[in-house]
FIGUKE-622132 format. One line per 10 residues: number of its first residue (from 0); for each residue x, y, z of C-alpha. Coordinates in steps of 0.2 Angstrom, whole numbers, padded with zeros to 4 digits. Layout:
N
NUM) X/Y/Z  ... .
***
This chain:
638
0) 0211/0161/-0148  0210/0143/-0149  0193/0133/-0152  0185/0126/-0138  0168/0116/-0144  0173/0097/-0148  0161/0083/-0155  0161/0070/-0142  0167/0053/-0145  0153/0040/-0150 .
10) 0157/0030/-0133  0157/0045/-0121  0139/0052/-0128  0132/0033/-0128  0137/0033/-0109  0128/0050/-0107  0112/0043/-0114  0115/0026/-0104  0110/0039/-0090  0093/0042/-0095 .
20) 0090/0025/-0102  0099/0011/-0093  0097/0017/-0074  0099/-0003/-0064  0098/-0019/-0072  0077/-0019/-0071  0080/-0008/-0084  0093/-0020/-0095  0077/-0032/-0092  0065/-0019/-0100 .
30) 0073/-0014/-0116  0080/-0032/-0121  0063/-0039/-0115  0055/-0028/-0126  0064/-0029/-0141  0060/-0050/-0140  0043/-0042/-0140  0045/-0033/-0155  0052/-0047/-0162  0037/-0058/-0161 .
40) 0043/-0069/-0151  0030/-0081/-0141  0044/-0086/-0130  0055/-0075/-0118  0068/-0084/-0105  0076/-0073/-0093  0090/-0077/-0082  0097/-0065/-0068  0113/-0068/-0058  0117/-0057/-0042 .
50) 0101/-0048/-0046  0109/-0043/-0064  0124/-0034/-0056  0134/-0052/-0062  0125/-0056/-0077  0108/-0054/-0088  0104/-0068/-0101  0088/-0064/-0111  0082/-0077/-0125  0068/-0076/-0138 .
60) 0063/-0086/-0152  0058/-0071/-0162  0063/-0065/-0181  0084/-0065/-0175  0095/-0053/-0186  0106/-0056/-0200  0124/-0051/-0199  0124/-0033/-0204  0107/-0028/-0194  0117/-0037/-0178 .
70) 0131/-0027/-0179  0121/-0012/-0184  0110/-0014/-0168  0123/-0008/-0155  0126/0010/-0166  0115/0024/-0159  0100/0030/-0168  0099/0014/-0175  0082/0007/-0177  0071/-0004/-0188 .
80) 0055/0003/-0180  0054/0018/-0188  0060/0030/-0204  0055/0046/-0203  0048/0057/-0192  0030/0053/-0198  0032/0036/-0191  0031/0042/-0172  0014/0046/-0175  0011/0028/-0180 .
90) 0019/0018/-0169  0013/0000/-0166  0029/-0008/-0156  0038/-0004/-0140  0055/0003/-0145  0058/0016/-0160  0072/0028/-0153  0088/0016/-0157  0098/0018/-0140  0094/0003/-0129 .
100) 0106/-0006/-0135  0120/0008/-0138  0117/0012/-0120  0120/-0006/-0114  0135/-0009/-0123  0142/0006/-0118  0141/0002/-0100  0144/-0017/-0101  0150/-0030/-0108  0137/-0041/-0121 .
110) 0138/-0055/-0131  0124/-0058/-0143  0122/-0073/-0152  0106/-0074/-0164  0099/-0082/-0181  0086/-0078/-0195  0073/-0092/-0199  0078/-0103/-0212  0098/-0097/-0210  0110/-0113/-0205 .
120) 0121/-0102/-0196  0120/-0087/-0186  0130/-0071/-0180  0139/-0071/-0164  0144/-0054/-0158  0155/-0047/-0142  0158/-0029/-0137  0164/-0021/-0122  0161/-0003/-0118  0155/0001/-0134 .
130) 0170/-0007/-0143  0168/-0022/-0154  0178/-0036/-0146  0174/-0049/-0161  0161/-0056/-0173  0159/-0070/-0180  0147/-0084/-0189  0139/-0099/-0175  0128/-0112/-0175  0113/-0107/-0165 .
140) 0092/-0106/-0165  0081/-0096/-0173  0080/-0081/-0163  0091/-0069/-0151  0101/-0073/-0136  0108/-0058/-0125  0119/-0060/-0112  0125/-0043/-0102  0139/-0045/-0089  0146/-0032/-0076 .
150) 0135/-0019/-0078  0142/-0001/-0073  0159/-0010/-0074  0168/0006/-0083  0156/0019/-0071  0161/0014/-0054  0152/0027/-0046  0135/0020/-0052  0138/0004/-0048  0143/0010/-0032 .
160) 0126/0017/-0030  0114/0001/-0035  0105/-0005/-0019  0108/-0022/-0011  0101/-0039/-0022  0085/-0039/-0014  0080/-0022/-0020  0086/-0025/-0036  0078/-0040/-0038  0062/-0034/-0034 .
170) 0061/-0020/-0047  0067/-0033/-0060  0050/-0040/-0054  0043/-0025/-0055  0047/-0022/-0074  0044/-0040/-0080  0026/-0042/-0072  0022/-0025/-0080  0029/-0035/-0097  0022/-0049/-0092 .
180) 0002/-0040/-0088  0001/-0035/-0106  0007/-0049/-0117  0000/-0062/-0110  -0002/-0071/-0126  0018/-0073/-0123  0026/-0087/-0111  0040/-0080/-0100  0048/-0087/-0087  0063/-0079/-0073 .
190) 0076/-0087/-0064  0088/-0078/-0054  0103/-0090/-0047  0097/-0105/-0056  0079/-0104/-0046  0064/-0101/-0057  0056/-0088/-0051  0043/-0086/-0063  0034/-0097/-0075  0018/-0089/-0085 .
200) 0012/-0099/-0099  0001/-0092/-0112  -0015/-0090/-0107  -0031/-0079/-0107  -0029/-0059/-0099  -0036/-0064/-0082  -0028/-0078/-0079  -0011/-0069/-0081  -0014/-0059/-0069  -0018/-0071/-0057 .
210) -0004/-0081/-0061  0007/-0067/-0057  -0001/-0060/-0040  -0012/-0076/-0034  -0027/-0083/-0036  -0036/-0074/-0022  -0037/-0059/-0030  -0049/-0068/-0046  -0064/-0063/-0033  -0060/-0046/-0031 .
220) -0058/-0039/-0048  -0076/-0033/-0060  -0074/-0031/-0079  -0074/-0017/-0087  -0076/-0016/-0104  -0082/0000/-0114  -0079/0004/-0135  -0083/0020/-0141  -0074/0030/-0158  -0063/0038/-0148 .
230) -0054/0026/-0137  -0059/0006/-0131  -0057/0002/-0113  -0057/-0016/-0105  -0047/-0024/-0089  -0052/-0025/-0071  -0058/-0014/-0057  -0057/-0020/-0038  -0073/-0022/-0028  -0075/-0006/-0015 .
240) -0073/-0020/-0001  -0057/-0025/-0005  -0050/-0008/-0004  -0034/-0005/0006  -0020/0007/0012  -0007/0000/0004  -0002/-0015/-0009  -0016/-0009/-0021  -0012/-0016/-0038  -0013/-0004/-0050 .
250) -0009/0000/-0068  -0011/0008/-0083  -0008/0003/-0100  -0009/0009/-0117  -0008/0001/-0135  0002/-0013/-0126  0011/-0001/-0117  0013/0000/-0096  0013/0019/-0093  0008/0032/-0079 .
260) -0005/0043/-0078  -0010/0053/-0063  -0024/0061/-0071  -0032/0046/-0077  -0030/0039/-0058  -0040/0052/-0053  -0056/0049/-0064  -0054/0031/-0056  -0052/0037/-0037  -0067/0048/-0041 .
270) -0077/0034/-0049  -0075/0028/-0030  -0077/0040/-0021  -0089/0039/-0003  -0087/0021/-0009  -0074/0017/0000  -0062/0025/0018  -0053/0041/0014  -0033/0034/0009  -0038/0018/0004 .
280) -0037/0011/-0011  -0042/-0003/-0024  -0031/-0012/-0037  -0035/-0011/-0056  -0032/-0017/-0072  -0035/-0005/-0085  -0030/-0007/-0104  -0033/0009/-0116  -0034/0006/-0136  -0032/0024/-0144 .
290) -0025/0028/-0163  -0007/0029/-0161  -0008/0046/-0169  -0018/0053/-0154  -0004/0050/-0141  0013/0053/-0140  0025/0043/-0130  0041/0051/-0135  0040/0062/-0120  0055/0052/-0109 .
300) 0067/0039/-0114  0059/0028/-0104  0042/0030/-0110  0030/0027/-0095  0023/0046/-0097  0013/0047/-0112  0001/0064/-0118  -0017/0061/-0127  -0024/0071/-0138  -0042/0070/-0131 .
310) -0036/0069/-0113  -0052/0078/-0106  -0065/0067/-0115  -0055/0049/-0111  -0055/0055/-0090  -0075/0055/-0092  -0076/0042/-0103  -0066/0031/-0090  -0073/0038/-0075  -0090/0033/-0082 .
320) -0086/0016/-0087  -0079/0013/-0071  -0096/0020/-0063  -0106/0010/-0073  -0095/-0007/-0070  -0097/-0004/-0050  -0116/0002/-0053  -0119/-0017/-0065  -0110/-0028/-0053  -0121/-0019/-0037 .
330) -0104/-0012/-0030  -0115/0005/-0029  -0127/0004/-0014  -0145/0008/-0019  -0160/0013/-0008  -0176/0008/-0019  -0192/0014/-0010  -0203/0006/-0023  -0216/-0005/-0014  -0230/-0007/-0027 .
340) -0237/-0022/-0025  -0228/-0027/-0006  -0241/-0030/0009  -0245/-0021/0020  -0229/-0020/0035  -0233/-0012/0053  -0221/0004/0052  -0212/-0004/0067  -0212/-0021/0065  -0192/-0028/0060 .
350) -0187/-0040/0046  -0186/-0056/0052  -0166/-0057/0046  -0163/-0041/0059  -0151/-0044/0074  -0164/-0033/0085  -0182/-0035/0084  -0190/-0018/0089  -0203/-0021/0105  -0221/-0023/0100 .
360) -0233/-0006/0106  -0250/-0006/0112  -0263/0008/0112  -0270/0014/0128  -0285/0026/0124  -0283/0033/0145  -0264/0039/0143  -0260/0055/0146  -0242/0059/0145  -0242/0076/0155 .
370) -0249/0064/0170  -0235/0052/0170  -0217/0054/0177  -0204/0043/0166  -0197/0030/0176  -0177/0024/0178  -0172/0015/0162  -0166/0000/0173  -0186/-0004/0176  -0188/-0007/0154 .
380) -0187/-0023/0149  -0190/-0029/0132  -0204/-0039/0135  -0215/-0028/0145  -0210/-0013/0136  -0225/-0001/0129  -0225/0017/0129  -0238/0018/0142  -0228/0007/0153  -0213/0017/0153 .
390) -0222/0031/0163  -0226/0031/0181  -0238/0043/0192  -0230/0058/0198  -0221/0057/0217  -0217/0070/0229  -0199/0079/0225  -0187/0072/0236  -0180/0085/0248  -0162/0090/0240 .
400) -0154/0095/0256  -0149/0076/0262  -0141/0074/0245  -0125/0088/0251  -0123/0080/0269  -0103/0075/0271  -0098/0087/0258  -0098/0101/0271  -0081/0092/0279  -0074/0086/0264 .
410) -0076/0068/0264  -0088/0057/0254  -0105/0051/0261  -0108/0036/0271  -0111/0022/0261  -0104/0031/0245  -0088/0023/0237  -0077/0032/0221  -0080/0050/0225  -0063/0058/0234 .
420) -0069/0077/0243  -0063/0092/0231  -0051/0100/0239  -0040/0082/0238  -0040/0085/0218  -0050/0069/0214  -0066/0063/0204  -0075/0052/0201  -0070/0044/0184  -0087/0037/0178 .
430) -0078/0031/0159  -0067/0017/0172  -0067/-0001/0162  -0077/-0014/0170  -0068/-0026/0180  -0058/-0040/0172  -0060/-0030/0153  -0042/-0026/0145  -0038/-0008/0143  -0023/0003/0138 .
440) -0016/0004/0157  -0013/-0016/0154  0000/-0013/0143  0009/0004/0150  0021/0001/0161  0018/-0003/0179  0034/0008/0186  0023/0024/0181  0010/0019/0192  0008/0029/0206 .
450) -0003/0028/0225  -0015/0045/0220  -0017/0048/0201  -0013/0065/0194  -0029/0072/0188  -0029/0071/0167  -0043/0079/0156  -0045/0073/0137  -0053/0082/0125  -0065/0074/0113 .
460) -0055/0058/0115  -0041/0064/0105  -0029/0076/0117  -0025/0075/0136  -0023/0091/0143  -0014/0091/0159  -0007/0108/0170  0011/0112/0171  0022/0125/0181  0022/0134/0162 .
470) 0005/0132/0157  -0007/0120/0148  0000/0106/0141  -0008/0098/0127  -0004/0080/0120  -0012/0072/0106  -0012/0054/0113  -0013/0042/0097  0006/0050/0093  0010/0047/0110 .
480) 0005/0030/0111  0019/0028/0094  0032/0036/0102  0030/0024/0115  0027/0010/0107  0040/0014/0094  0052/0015/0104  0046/-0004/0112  0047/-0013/0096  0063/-0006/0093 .
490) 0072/-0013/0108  0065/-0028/0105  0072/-0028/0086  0090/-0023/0097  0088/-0036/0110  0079/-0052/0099  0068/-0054/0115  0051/-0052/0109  0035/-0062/0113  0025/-0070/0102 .
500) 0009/-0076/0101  0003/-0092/0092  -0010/-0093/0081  -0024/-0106/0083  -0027/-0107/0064  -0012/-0098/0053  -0018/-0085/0042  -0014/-0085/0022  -0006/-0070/0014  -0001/-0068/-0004 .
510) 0013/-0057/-0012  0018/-0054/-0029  0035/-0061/-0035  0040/-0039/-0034  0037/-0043/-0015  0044/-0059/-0009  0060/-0051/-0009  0059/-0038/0000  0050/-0050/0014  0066/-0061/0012 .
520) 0076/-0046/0017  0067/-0041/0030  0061/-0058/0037  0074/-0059/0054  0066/-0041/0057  0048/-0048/0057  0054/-0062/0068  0063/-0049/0081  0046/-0041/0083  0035/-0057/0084 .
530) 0030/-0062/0069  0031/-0080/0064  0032/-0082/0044  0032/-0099/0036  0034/-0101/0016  0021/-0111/0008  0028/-0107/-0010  0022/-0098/-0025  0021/-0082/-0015  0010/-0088/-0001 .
540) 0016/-0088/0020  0009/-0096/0034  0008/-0082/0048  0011/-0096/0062  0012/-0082/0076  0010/-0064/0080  0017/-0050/0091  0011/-0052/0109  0000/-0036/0114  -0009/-0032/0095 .
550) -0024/-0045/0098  -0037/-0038/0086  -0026/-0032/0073  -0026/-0041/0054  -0010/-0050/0053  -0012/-0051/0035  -0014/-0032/0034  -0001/-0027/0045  0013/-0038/0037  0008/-0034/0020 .
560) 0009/-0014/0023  0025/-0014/0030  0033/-0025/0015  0025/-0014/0006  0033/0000/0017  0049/-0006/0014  0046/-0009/-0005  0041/0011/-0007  0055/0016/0002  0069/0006/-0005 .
570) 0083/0008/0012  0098/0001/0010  0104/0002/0026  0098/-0010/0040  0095/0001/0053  0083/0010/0043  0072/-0004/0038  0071/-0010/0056  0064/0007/0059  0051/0008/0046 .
580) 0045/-0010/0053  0045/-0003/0070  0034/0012/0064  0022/0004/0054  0018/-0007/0069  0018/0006/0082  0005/0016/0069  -0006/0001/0068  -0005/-0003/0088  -0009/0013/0095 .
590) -0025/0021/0102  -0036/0028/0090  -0041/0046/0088  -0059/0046/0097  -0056/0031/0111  -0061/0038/0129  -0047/0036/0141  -0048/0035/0161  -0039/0046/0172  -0027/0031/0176 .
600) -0023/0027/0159  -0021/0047/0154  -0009/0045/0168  0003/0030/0162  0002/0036/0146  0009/0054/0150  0023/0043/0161  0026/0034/0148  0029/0048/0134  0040/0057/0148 .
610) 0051/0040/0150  0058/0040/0133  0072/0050/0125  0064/0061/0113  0044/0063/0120  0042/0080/0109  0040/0072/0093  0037/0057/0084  0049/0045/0074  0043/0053/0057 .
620) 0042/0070/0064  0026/0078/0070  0023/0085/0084  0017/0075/0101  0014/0088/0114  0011/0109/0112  0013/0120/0128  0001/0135/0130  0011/0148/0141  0003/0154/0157 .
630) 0005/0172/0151  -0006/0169/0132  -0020/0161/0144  -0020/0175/0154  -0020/0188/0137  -0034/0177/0133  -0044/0183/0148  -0042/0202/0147 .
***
């Protein structure tokens, strides 16, 4: 029998670890970014073309490499970062596994030109699918010049499966303000299609990280700073008020390292915790200094997921620095009930800052409250008010048989307007909005409406439960209200018809250079719902005008959840997008659990549920209506 087991050609095992390593051209952007690091460089110019599926140009003014150590670079395992084993235990720069580079080579083609300080000429060096194409001496700076062109050129199927430029672009973002965040002692700067992008001189930690997401958020970040033997711990926490559902900027980094770490998320979600809403949550800057020998990031090629040795005893340490940070700045709120040395306050008199100034009381030595009869609220008044006041002498019962004449015949009493007789099915609905006030029967629509309302119950403002020939119908009316709505928005997407609503004064919003792109995608889809967007540069939009209908909503919270929707999501497809805008806004639009409906409104809305295609469910799946069966009441009953 023949053998069967081969060694693999260097090419074909360089492509499989292109696999785990080089995954889109963010991560092209990461390993040749990095290495410039390594370098030493204090200058890093990046340059995308077609979101790097065209071309990736990286230039430093680090150390550069001699002939030999340029040719060298591109063969697997091969490394100046480490020598033995030992070393991994000691690491004090980015790389140390020796196959970025292999892994690009072997799925593009590069040309490297770079130079040594103090050398007249340099190395310039092409290869194409792991094959050398040419070497040969250049005149060029000190430094290292990468340039990566048709990536996945010789794997078609994964360049078949990179997303469109937009999403591409953005986690090129992504990578290089996670970069960017942790060596700010470094000037970078991005272009993509000739158009800078991105220009962060070198400056001082927290003013990097304004310069990458905005100046605004400078007055929602605290320090937090704490050094102990084990581990040092300085950055930036968010104030509990800025907390949000999404677009929270957080990261974790280590030894100049951008990793993840649940685990250590949690100590800071706990540090928070009845601070702020339930699914909210605040951005953070948080930097870890631990002896290289205490971690271990050779867990994953990429090498975001890192293992401490102490992992226990860092989580308390950070959950207490980030305690004591919210606790220094007041970000806790205190009760202090130390009044030593205070006058003497009447128990009810108010501050004079409150917005309701309790009534003054009187004492009246002749009150005797088993005497008195309270009278109608209507007759308090909060200048007259006292608790003796409030009491009335005792009159005669009135007789309680005038009270049920006109019942007898089924009809309401003379004089009495808003009570329909029993058998007819109706009552009176005492939760009706006043007259002129907007309410959720406004905005159903009008076709639903009918002479004599079907009578609706709801059940602690959450669920309308309504009889049907099967049985009880149940509905939850907040995802009723989505499916409705959702399906609104969407045919105004469709038809470009939608209404919008100018804004007296525009309101400011603020995204990161990760998230312009994905609100350029999506920006006709904005417009097809009724938002009106304009660009003011450096991340910040105008929002000019608003969806007609939402009044009372954030603007700048809504558009920024669903960019940040899109973002987490990723689609490709169009269609898909438009529906996670179209989502997100129904979501935010709809009734709350806990508002009180009337009868009328219970009524448009089960008509309105009932008028669309799919009433059973919602567009991400859950469950808008439950019938209980006529026979299971009765079982209930026996």
């Amino acid at each position: 029998m023949s053998d069967i087991i081969r060694l693999l050609p260097d090419s074909v095992a360089n492509q499989i670890a292109a696999g785990e390593v080089i995954q889109r051209p963010a991560s092209v952007i990461k390993e040749l970014v990095e290495n410039a690091i390594d370098a030493g460089a204090k200058h890093i110019d990046v340059s995308v073309t077609d979101a790097g599926k065209t071309s990736i140009q990286v230039i430093d003014d680090g150390k550069g490499m001699s002939e030999t150590d340029a040719r060298l670079a591109f063969e697997r395992h091969a490394t100046s970062k480490i020598r033995e084993a030992s070393d991994l235990f000691a690491l004090h720069t980015m790389g140390f596994r020796g196959e970025a580079l292999a892994s690009i080579a072997a799925v593009a083609q590069v040309e490297l030109r770079t130079c040594q300080a103090g050398e007249q000429l340099g190395t310039s060096i092409i290869i194409s699918g792991s094959k050398v194409e040419s070497q040969e001496a250049v005149a060029c700076p000190q430094g290292s010049n990468f340039i990566v062109r048709n990536l996945f050129f010789n794997v078609p199927a994964r360049r078949k499966f990179l997303k469109s430029n937009q999403t591409e672009l953005s986690n090129i973002l992504a990578e290089f303000e996670r970069i960017a965040l942790v060596n700010p002692e470094v000037t970078f700067t991005l272009h993509h299609n000739d158009t800078e992008i991105l220009n962060l001189p070198a400056i001082q930690l927290r003013q990097r990280i304004m310069g990458v997401f905005g100046k605004k958020l400078n007055q929602e970040l605290l320090s937090l700073d704490i050094d102990t033997t084990m581990v040092k711990i300085h950055g930036f926490i968010g104030k509990p008020e800025t907390a949000r559902k999404k677009g929270a900027r957080q990261f974790f980094f280590v030894n100049g390292r951008y990793m993840r770490h649940p685990y250590f998320h949690k100590a800071v979600a706990d540090a928070y915790e009845n601070l702020i809403p339930a699914g909210e949550q605040v951005s953070y800057f948080i930097y870890f200094d631990v002896d290289p020998a205490n971690i271990d990031v050779n867990i994953h090629p990429t090498k975001t997921e890192i293992k401490f040795e102490n992992e226990q005893a860092i989580w308390q340490i950070l959950s207490a620095a980030v305690k004591e940070t919210l606790g220094r700045f007041n970000a806790v709120p205190s009760i202090d009930f130390d009044t030593e040395g205070m006058p003497d306050i009447p128990a009810f008199e108010a501050s004079p800052y409150s917005l309701v100034q309790p009534p003054k009381t009187s004492y009246d030595p002749s009150y005797n409250p088993f005497d008195m009869s309270p009278l109608p609220p209507s007759s308090y008044s909060s200048a007259s008010y006292t608790p003796s006041s409030a009491y009335a002498p005792k009159k005669p019962a009135t007789s309680w048989e005038p009270l049920f004449h006109g019942l007898e015949k089924g009809r309401e009493p003379e004089g009495q307007e808003g009570t329909l007789a029993p058998e007819e099915g109706y009552v009176e609905d005492a939760s009706a909005s006043m007259p002129g006030e907007p309410t959720l029967y406004d905005a159903l629509p009008k076709e639903s409406v009918v002479e004599k309302v079907a009578q609706h119950y709801q059940y602690k403002g959450s669920y309308i439960l309504t009889s049907v020939k099967s049985g009880l119908m149940i509905i939850d009316q907040q995802r009723a209200h989505i499916r409705i709505l959702y399906d609104q928005y969407m045919a105004q997407i469709e038809k470009r018809q939608s209404i919008s609503q100018r804004m007296l004064f525009p309101d400011m919003v603020h995204f990161s250079p990760a998230e312009v792109p994905v609100l350029e995608e999506i920006m006709e889809d904005l417009k097809a719902l009724g938002f009106d967007l304009s660009s003011l540069g450096g991340g910040t939009y105008a929002i000019n005008g608003i969806p007609s209908g939402i009044e009372g909503l954030n603007p700048e919270t809504l558009v920024t959840n669903m960019v940040q929707t899109a973002l987490e999501k990723g689609c490709k497809v169009k269609e898909e997008v438009q529906s996670l805008l179209a989502l997100s806004l129904a979501k935010a639009a709809a009734i709350v659990p806990g508002q009180v409906l009337t009868n009328e409104e219970m009524n448009n809305l089960v008509d309105g549920l009932f008028a669309v295609a799919t009433p059973n469910y919602t567009p991400d799946g859950k469950t808008v209506l439950s019938v209980l069966k006529e026979e299971d009441l009765e079982k209930l009953f026996k």
